[in-house]
N, C-alpha and C positions, 0 to 999 in steps of 0.2 A: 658597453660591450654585452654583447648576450651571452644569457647565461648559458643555454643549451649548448654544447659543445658539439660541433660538427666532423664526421669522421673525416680521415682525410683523404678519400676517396672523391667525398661532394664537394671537396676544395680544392681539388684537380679540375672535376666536372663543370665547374664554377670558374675553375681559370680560363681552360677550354672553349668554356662558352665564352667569356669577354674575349680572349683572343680572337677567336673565329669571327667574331661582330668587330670587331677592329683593323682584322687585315681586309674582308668586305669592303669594308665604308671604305678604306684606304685603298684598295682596286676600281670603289666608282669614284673616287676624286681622282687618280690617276687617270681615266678613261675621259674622264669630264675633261682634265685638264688638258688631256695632248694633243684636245682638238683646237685648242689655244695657247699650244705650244712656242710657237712662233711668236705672238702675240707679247705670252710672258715672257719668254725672250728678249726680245728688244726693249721691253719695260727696263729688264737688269741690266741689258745693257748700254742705257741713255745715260746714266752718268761718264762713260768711257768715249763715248760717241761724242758728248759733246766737247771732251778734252783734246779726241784726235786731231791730226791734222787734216785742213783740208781734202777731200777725194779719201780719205784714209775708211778703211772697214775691218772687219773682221776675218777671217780665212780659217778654212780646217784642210788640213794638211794631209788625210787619210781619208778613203772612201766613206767608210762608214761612220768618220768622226759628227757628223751633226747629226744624222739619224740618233746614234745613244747621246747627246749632250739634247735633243728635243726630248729623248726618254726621259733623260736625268731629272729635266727643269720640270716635267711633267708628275712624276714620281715626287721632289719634293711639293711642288706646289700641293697637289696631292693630299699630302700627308699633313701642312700646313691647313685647307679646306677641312680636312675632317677632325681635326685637332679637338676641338672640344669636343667633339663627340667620345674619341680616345679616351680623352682625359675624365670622361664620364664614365665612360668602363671601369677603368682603373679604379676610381672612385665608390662605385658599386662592390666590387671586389673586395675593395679592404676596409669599405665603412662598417661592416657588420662585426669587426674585429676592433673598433673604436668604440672607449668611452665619451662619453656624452661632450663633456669637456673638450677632448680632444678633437669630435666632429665641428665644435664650434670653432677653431680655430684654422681648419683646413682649407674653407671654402676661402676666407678673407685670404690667406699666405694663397691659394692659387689665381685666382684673380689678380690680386698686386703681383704677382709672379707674371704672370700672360701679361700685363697694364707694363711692367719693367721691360719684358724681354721684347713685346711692341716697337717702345719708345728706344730700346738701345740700338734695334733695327734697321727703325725709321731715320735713327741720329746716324749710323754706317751710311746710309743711301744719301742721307743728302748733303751731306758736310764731311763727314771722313773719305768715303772713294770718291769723290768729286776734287779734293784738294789734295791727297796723297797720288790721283793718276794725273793732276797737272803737275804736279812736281817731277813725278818717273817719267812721264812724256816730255818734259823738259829736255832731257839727253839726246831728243831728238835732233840730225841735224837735215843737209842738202843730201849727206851722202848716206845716213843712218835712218831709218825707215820702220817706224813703228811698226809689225803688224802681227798683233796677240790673234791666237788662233782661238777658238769658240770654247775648246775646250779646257785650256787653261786659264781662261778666260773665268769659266764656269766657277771652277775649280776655289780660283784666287780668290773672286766674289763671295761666295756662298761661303766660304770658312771666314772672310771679312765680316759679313754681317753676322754671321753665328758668335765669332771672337765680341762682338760689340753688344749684341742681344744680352748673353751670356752676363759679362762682365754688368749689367745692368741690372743684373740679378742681384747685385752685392746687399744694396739694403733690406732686400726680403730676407737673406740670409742670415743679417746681421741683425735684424731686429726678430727673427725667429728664433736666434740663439740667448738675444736677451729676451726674451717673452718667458722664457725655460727656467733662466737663470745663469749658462752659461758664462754671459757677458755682461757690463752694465757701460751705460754712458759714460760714466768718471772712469773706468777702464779704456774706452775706447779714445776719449779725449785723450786720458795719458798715454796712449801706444800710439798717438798721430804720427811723431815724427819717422817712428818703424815702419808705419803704414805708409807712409808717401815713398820712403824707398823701396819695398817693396810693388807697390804700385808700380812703380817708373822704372824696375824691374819685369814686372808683367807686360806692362805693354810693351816692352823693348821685345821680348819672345812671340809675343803675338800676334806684331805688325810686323809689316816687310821693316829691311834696315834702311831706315831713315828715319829722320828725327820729325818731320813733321807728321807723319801717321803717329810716333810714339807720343809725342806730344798733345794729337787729337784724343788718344785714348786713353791718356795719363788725367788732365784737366778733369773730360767727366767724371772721370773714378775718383778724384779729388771730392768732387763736389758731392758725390754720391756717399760718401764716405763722411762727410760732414752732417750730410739727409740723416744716411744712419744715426749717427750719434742723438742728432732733434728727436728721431721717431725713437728710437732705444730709450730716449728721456721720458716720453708721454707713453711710449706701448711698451716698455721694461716689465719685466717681474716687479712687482713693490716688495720691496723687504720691511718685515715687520721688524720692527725694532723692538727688543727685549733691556729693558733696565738693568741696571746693574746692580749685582746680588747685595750690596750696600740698603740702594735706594727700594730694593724690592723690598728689604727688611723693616724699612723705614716707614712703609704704606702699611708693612700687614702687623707690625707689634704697635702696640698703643702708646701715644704721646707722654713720656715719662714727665711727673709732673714735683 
């Protein structure tokens, strides 16, 4: 941390500045993105497409409904492109307020953070909405007619993968809390069985109602929950162990003879 203490004026000016170079970048990743708007559209939504039924598509039901749902997808993508750049800002911002110690520690917990919320993503796209929308399309019949409009469409997606991203998080969390001291392995071993129903609880609130979305989101949080406990074992706080006041007495007075 530095010593110099900064008034808190140049720590405004200093917000200010990352803000402004953050929403920037996030207006030319927007601009970039809308001109392959359409493009990353149908990328999100080829898991749905290949569930529907034959002849089946998508439909927007309002004038202006795919105009803002090209914004929308344009605007995250967007924000997703410029991501590390943000996360640079931020970073600039309140490393001058970290000790040294602390700086060490930040870079590794953001990375494995971004490497988690990736892989929890990539696991939504290609195994949870692809098996949870042949399940719901299942009710399809002769006379019952699939046909999701773009924009709730959008909607359902993008809070799917974030729910999954998200919860991918769990071991960064969990071994950031044991890094501290918070937590240890032998606590988290002993709270498994709390932990699995609570799990199976979470994903019941965060998936649509049906059991095999709950079940796709329940498993990897199992497994990740067990990650944790490995990595809390080798990345934990180490507790130094202190003797007890007996055996302390016993090293520092002299062997009676």
């Amino acid at each position: 941390m530095d010593e110099k203490k900064l008034p808190l004026t140049s720590h405004l000016q200093e917000l200010r500045k990352r803000l402004i170079l953050s929403f920037i970048a996030i207006g030319l990743g927007f601009a970039l993105c809308y001109t392959f708007a359409d493009s990353i559209f149908n990328i999100l939504a080829a898991p749905l497409m290949r569930m529907m039924p034959k002849g089946g598509s998508l439909i927007f039901i309002s004038v202006a409904e795919a105009f803002f749902t090209y914004m929308k997808v344009a605007f995250i993508a967007g924000i997703i492109v410029t991501s590390p750049f943000v996360l640079y800002q931020i970073w600039a911002f309140i490393a001058p307020g970290l000790y040294q110690k602390e700086k060490k520690y930040v870079i590794p917990f953001v990375l494995g953070g971004s490497f988690f919320f990736a892989l929890g993503v990539l696991f939504g796209y290609f195994v949870a909405i692809p098996v949870g929308f042949k399940f719901l399309l299942g009710y399809a019949t002769d006379f019952i007619k699939p046909m999701p409009s773009m924009k709730e469409y959008l909607s359902f997606s993008i809070k799917f993968l974030l729910a999954f991203g998200l919860v991918f998080e769990f071991p960064v969390v969990l071994v950031f809390l044991a890094r501290v001291g918070v937590v240890d392995a032998k606590m988290l071993a002993k709270q498994r069985k709390y932990a699995i129903l609570l799990i199976f609880i979470f994903a019941a609130v965060m998936t649509p109602p049906d059991l095999i979305s709950q079940v796709l989101m329940a498993l990897p949080l199992m497994g990740l929950y067990e990650l944790s406990i490995l990595l809390s074992k080798i990345f934990g706080k180490k507790s130094t162990s202190v003797p007890p006041e007996g055996d302390r007495n016993k090293v520092e007075s002299p062997a009676s003879t």
